[in-house]
PDBQT receptor file of N, H, CA, C and O in Angstrom, charges set to zero:
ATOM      1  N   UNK A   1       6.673  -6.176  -7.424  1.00  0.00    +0.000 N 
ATOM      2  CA  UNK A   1       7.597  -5.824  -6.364  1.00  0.00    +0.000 C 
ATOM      3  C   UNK A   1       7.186  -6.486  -5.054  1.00  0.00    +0.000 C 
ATOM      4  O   UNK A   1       7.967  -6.899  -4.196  1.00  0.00    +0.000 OA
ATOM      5  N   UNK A   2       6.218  -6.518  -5.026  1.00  0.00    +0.000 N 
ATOM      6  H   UNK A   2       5.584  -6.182  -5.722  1.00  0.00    +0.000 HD
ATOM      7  CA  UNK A   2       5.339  -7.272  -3.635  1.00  0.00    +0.000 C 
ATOM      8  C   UNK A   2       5.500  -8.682  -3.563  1.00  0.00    +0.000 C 
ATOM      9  O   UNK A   2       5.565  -9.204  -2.451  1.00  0.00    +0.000 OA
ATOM     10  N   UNK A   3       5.584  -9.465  -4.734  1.00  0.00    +0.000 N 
ATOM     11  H   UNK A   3       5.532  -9.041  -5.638  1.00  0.00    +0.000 HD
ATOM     12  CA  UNK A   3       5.725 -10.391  -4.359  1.00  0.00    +0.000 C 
ATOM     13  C   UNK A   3       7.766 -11.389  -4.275  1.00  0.00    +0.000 C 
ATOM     14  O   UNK A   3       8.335 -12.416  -3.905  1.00  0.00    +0.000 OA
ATOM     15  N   UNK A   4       7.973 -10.143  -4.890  1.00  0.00    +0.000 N 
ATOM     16  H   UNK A   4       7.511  -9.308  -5.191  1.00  0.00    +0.000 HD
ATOM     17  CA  UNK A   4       8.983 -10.086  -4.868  1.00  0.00    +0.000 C 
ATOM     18  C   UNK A   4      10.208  -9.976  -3.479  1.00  0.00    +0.000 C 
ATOM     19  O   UNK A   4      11.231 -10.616  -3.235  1.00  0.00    +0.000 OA
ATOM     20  N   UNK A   5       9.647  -9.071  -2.919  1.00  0.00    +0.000 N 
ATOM     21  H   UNK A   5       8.816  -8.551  -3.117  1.00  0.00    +0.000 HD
ATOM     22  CA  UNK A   5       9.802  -8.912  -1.583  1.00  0.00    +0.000 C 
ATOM     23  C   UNK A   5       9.631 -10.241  -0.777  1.00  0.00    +0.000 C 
ATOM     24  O   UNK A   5      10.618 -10.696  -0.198  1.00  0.00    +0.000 OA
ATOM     25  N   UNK A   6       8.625 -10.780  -0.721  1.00  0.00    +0.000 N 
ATOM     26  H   UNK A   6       7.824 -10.411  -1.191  1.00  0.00    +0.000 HD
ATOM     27  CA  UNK A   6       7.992 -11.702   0.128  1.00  0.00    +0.000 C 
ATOM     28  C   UNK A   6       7.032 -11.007   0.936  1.00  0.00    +0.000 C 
ATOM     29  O   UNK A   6       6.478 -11.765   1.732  1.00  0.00    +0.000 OA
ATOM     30  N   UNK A   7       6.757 -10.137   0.977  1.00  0.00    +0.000 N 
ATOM     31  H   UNK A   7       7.207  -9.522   0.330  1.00  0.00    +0.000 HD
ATOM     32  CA  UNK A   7       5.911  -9.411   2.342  1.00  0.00    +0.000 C 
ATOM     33  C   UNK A   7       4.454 -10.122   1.991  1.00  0.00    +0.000 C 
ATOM     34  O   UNK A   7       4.283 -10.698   0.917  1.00  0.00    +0.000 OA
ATOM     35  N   UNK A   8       3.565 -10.039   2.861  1.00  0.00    +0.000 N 
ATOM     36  H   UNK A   8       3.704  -9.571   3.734  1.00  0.00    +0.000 HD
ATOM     37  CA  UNK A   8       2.574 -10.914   3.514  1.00  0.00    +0.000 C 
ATOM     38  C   UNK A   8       1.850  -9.728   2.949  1.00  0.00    +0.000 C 
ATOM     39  O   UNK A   8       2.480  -8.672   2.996  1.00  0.00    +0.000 OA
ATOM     40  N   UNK A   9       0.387  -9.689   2.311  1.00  0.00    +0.000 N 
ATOM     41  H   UNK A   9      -0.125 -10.548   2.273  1.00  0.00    +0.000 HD
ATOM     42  CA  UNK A   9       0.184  -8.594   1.778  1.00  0.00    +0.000 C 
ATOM     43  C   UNK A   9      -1.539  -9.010   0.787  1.00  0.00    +0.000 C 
ATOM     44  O   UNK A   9      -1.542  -9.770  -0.181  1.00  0.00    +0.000 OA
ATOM     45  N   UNK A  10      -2.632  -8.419   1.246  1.00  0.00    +0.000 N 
ATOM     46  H   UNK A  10      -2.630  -7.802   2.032  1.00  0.00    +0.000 HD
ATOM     47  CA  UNK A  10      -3.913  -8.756   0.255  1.00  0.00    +0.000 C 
ATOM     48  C   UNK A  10      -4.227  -7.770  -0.396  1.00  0.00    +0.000 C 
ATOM     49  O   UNK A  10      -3.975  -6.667   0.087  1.00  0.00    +0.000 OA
ATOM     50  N   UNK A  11      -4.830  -7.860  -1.602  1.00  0.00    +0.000 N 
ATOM     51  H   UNK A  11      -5.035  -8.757  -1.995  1.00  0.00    +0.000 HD
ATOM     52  CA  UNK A  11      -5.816  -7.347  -2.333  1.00  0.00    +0.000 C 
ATOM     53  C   UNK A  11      -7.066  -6.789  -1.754  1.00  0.00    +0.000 C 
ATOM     54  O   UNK A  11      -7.874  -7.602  -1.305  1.00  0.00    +0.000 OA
ATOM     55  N   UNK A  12      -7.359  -5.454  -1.695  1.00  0.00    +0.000 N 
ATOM     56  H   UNK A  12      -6.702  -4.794  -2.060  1.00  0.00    +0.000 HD
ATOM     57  CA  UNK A  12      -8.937  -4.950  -1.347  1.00  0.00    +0.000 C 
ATOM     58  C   UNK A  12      -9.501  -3.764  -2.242  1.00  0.00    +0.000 C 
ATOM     59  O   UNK A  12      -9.022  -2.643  -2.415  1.00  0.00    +0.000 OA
ATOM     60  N   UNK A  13     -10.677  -4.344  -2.770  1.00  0.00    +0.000 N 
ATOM     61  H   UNK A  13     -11.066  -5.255  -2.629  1.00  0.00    +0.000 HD
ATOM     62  CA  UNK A  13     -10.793  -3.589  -4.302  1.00  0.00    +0.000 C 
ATOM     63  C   UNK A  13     -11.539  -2.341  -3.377  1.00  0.00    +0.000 C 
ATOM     64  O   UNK A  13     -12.447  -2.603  -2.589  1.00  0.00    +0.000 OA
ATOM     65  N   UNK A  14     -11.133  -1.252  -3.545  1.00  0.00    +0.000 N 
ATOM     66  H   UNK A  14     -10.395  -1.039  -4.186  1.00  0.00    +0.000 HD
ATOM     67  CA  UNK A  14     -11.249  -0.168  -2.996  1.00  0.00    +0.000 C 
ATOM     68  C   UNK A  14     -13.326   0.645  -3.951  1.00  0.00    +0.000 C 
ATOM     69  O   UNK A  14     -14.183   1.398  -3.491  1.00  0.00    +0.000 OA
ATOM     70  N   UNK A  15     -13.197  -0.124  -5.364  1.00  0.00    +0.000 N 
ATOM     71  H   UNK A  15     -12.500  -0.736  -5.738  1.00  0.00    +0.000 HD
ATOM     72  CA  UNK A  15     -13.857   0.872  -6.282  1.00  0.00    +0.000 C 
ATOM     73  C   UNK A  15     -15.394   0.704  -5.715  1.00  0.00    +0.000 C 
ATOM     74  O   UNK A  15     -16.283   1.432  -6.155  1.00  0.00    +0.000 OA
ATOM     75  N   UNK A  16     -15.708  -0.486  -4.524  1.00  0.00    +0.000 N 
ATOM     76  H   UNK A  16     -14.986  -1.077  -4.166  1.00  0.00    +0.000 HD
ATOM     77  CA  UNK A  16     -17.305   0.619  -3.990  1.00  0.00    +0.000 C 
ATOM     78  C   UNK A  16     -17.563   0.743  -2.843  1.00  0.00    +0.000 C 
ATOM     79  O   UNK A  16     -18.635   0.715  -2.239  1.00  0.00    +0.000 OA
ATOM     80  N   UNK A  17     -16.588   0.879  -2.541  1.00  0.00    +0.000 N 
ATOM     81  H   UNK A  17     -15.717   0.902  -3.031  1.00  0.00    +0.000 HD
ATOM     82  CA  UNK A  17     -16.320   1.462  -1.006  1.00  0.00    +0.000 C 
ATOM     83  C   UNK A  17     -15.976   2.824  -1.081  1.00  0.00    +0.000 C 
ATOM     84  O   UNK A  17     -14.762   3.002  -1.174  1.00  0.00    +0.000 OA
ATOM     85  N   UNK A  18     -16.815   4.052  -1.067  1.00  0.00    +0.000 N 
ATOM     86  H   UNK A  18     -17.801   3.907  -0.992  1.00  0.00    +0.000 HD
ATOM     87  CA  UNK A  18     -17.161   5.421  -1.347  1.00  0.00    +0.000 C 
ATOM     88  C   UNK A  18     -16.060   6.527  -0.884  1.00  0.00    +0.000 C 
ATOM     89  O   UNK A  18     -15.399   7.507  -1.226  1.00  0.00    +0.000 OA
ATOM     90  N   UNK A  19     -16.415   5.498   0.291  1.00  0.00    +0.000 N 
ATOM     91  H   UNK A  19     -16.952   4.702   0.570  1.00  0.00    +0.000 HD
ATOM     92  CA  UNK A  19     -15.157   6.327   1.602  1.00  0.00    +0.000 C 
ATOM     93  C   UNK A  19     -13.262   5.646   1.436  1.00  0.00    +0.000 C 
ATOM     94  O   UNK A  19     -12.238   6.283   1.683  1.00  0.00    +0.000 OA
ATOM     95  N   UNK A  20     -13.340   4.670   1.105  1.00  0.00    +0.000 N 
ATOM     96  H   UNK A  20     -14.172   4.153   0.904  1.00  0.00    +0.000 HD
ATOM     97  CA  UNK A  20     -11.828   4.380   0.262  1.00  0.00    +0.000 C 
ATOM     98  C   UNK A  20     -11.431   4.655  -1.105  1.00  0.00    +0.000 C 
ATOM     99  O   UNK A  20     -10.266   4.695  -1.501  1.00  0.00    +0.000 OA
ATOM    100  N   UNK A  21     -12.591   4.864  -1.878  1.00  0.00    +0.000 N 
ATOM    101  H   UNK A  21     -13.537   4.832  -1.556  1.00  0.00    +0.000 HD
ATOM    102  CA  UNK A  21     -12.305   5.453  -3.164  1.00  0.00    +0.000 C 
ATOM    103  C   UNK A  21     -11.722   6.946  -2.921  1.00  0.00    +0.000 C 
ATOM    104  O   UNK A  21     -10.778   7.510  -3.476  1.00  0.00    +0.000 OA
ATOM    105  N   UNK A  22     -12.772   7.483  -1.708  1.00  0.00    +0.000 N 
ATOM    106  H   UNK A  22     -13.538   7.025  -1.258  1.00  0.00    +0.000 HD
ATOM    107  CA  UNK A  22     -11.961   9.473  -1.710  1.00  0.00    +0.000 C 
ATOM    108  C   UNK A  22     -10.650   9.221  -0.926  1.00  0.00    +0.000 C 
ATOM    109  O   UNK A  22      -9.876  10.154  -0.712  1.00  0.00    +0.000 OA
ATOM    110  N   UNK A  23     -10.426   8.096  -0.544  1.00  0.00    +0.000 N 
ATOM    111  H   UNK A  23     -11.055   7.338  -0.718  1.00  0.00    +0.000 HD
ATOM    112  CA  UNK A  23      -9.217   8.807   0.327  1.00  0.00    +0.000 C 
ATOM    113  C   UNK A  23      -8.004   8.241  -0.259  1.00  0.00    +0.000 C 
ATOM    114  O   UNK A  23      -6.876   8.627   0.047  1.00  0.00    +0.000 OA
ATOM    115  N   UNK A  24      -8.332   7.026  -1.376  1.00  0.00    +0.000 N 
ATOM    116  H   UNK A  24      -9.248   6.712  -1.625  1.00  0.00    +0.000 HD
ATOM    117  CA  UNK A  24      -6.893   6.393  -2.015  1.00  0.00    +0.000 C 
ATOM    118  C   UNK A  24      -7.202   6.646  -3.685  1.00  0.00    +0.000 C 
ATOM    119  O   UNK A  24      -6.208   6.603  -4.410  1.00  0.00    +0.000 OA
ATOM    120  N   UNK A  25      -7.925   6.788  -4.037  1.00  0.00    +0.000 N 
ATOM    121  H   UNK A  25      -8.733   6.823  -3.449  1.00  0.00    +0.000 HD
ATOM    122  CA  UNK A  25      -7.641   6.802  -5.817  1.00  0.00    +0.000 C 
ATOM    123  C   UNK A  25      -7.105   7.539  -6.084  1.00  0.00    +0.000 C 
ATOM    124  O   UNK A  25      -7.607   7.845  -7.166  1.00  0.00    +0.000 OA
ATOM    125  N   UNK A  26      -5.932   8.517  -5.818  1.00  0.00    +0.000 N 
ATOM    126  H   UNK A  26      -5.525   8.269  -4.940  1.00  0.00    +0.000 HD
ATOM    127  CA  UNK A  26      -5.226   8.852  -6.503  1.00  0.00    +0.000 C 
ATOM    128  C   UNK A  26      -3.736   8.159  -6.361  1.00  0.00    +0.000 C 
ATOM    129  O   UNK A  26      -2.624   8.256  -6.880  1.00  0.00    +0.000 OA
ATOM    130  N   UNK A  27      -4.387   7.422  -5.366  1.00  0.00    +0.000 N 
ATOM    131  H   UNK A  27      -5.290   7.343  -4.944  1.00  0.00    +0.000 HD
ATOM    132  CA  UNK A  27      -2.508   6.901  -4.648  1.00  0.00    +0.000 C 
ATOM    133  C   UNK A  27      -2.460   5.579  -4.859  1.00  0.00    +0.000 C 
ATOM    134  O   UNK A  27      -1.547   5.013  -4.257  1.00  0.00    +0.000 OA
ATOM    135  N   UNK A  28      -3.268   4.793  -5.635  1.00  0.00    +0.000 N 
ATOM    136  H   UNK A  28      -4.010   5.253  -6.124  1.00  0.00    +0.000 HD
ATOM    137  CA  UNK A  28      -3.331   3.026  -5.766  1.00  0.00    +0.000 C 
ATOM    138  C   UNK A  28      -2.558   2.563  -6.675  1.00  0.00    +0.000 C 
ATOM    139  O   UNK A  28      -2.805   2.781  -7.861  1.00  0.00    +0.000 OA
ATOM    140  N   UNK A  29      -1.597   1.918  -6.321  1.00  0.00    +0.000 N 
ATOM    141  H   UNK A  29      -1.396   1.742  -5.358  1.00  0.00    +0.000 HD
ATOM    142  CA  UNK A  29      -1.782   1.459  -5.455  1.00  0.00    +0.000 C 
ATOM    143  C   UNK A  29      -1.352   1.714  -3.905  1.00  0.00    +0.000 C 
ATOM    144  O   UNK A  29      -0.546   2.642  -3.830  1.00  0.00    +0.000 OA
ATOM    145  N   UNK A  30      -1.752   1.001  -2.370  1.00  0.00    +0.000 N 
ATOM    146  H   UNK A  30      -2.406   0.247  -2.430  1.00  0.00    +0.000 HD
ATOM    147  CA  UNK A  30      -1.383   1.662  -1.242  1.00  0.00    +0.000 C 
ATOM    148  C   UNK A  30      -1.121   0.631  -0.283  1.00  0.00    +0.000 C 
ATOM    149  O   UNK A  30      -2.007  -0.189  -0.041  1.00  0.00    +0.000 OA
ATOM    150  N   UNK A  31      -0.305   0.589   0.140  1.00  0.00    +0.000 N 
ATOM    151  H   UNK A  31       0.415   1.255  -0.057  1.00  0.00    +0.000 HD
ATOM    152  CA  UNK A  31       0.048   0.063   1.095  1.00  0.00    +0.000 C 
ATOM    153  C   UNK A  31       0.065   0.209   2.295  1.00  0.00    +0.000 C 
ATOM    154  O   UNK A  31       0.238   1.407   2.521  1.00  0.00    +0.000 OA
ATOM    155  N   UNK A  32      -0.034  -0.445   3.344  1.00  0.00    +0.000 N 
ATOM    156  H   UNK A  32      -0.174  -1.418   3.160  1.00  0.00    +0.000 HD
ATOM    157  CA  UNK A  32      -0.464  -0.002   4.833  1.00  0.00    +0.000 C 
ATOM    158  C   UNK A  32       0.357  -1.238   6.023  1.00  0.00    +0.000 C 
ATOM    159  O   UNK A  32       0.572  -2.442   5.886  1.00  0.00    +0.000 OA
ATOM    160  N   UNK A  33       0.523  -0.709   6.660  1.00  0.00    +0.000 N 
ATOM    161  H   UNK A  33       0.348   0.270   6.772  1.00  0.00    +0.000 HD
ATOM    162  CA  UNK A  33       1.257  -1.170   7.371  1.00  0.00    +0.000 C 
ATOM    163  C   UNK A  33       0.716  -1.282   8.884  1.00  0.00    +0.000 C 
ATOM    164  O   UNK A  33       0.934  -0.355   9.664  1.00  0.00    +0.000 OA
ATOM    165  N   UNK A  34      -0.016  -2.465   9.301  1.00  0.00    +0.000 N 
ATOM    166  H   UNK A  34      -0.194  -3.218   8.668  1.00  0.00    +0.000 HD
ATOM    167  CA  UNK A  34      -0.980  -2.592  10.545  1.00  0.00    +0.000 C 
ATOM    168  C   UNK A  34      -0.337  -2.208  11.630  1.00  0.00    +0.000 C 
ATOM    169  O   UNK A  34      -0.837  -1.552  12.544  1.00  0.00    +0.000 OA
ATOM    170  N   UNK A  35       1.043  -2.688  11.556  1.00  0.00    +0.000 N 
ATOM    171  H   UNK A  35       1.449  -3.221  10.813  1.00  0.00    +0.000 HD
ATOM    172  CA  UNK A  35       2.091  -2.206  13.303  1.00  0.00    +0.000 C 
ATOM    173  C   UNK A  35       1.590  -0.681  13.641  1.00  0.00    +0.000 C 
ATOM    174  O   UNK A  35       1.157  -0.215  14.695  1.00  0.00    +0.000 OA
ATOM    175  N   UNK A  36       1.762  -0.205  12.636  1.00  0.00    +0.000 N 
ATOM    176  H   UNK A  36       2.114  -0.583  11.779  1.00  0.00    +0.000 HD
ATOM    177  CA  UNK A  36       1.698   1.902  13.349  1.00  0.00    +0.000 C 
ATOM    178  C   UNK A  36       0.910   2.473  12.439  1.00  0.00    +0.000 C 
ATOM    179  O   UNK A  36       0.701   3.678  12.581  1.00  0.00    +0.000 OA
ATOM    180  N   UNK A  37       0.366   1.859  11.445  1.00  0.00    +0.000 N 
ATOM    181  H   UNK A  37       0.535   0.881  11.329  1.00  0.00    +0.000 HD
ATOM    182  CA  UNK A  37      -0.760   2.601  10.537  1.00  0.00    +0.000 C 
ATOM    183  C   UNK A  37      -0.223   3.349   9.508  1.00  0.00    +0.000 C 
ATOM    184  O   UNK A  37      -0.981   4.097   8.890  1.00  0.00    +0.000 OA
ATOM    185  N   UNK A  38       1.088   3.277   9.174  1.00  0.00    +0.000 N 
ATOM    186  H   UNK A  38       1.703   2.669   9.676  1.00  0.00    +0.000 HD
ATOM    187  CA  UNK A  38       1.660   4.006   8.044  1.00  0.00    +0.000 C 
ATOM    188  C   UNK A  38       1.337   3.609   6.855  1.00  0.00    +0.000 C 
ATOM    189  O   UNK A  38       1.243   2.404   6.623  1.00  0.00    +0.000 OA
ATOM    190  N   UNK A  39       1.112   4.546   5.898  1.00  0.00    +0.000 N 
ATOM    191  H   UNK A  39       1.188   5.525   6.087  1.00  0.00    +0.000 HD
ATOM    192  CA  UNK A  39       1.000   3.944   4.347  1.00  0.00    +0.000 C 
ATOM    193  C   UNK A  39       1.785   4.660   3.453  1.00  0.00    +0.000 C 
ATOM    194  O   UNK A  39       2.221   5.810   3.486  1.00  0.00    +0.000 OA
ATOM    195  N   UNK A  40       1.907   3.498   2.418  1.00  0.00    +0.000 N 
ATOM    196  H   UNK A  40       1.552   2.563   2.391  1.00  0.00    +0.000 HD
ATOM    197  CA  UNK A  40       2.564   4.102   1.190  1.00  0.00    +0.000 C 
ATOM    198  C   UNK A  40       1.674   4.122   0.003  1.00  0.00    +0.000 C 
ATOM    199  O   UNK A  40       0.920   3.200  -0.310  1.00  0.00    +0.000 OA
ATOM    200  N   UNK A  41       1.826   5.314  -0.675  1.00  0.00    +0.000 N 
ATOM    201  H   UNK A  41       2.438   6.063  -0.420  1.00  0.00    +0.000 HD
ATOM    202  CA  UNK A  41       0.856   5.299  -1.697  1.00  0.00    +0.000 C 
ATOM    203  C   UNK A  41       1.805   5.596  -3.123  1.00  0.00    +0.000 C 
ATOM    204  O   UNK A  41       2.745   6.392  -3.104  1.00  0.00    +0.000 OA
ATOM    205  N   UNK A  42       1.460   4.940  -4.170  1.00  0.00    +0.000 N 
ATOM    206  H   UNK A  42       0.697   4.294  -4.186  1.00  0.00    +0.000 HD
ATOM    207  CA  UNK A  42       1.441   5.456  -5.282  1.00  0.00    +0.000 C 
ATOM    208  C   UNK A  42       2.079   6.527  -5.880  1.00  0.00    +0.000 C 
ATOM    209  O   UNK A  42       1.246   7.404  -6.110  1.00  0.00    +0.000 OA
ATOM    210  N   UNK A  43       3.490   6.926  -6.328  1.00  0.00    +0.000 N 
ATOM    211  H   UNK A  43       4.167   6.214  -6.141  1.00  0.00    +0.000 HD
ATOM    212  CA  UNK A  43       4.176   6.081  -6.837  1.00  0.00    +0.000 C 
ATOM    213  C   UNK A  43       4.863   5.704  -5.848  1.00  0.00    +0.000 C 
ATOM    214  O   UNK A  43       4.552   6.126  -4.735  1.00  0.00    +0.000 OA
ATOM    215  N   UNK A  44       6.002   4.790  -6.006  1.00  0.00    +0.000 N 
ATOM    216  H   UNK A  44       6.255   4.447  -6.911  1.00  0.00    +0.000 HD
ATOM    217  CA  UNK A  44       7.003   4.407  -5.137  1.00  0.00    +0.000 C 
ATOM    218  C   UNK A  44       7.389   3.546  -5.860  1.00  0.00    +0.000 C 
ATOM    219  O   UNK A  44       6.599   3.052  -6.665  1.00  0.00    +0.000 OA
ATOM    220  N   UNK A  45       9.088   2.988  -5.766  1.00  0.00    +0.000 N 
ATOM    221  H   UNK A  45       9.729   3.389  -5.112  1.00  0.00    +0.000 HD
ATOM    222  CA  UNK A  45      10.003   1.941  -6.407  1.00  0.00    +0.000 C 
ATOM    223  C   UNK A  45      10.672   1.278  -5.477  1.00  0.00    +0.000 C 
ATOM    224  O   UNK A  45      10.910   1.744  -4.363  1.00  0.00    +0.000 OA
ATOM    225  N   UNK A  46      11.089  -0.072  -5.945  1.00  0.00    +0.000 N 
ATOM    226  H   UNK A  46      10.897  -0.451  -6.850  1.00  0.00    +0.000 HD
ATOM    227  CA  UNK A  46      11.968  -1.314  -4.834  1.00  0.00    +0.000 C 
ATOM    228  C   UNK A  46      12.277  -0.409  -3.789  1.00  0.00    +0.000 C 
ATOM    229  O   UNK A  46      11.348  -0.455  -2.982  1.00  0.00    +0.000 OA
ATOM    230  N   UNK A  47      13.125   0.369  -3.437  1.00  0.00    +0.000 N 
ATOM    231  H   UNK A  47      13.879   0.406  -4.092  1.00  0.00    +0.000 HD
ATOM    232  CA  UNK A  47      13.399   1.171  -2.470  1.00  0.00    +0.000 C 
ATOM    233  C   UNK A  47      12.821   1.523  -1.602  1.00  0.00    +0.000 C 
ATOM    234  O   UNK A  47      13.111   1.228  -0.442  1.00  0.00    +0.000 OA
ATOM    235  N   UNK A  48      11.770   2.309  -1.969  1.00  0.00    +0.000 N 
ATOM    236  H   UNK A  48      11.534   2.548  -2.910  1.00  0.00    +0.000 HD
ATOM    237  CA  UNK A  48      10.709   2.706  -0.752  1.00  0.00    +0.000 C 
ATOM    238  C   UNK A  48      10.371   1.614  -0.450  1.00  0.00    +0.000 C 
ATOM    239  O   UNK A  48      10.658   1.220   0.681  1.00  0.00    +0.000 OA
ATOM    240  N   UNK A  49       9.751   0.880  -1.229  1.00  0.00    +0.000 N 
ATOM    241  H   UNK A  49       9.518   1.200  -2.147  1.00  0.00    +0.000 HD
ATOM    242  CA  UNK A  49       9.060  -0.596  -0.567  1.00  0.00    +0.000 C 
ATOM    243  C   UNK A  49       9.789  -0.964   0.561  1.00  0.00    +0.000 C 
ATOM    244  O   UNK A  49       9.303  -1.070   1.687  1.00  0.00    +0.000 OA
ATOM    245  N   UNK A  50      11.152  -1.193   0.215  1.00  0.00    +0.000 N 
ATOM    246  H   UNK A  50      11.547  -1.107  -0.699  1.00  0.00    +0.000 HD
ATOM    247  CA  UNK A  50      12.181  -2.185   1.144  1.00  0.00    +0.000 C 
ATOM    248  C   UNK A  50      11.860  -1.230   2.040  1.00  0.00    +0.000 C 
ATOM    249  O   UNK A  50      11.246  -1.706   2.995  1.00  0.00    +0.000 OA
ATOM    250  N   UNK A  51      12.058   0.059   2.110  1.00  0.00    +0.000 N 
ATOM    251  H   UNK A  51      12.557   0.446   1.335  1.00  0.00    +0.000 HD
ATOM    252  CA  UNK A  51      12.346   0.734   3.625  1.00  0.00    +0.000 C 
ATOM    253  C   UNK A  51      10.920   1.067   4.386  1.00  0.00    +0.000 C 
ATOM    254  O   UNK A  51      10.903   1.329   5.588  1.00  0.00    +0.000 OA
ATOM    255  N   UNK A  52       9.650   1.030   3.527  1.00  0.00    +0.000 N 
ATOM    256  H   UNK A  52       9.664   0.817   2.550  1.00  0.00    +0.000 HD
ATOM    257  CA  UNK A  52       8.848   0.804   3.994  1.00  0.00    +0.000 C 
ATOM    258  C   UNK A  52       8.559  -0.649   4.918  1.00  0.00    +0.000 C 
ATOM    259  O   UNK A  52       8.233  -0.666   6.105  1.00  0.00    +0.000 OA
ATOM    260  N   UNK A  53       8.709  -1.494   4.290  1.00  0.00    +0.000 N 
ATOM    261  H   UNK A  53       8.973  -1.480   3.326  1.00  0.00    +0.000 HD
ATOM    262  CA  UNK A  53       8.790  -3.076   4.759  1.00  0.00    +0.000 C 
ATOM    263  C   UNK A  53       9.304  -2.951   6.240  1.00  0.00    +0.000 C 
ATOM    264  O   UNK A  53       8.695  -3.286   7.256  1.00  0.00    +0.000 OA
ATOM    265  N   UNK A  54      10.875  -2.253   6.117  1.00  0.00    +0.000 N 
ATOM    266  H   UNK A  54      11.370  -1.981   5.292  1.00  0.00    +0.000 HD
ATOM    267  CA  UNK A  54      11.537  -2.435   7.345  1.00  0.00    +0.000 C 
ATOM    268  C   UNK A  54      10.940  -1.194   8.605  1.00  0.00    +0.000 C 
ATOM    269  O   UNK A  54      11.398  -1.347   9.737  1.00  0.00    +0.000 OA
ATOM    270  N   UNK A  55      10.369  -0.515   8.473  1.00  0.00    +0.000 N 
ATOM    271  H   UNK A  55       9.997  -0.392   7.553  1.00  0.00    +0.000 HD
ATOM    272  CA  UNK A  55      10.049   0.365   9.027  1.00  0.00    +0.000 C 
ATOM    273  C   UNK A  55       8.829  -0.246  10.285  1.00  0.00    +0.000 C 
ATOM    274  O   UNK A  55       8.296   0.545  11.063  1.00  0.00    +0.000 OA
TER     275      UNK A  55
C-alpha cells in the first residue's frame, strides 16, 4: 500500500530497540507522520492510509 501510494516513507527495525519494541509491537506495522507527530498503527486499509497521508 505504501508504495503504492507514493508516500516518501523508511524502514526502522524496531526489534532491539527496547523502548520501541514496548510502545509499537502490537501495532507494526506504524506509521508516523513528522508534520504533527501522528501515527497510524496496525491494522489499517488503502483508506486510512490515504486519509492519513492527507492529514
Amino acid at each position: 500500500m505504501l508504495e503504492a501510494s507514493g508516500a516518501n516513507w523508511r524502514y526502522v527495525n524496531i526489534e532491539p530497540q527496547l523502548d520501541l519494541l514496548r510502545r509499537y509491537g502490537t501495532r507494526v506495522p506504524v506509521l508516523g507522520r513528522p508534520s504533527d507527530g501522528a501515527e497510524l498503527g496496525w491494522p489499517f486499509d488503502a483508506e486510512d492510509l490515504a486519509d492519513f497521508l492527507e492529514g
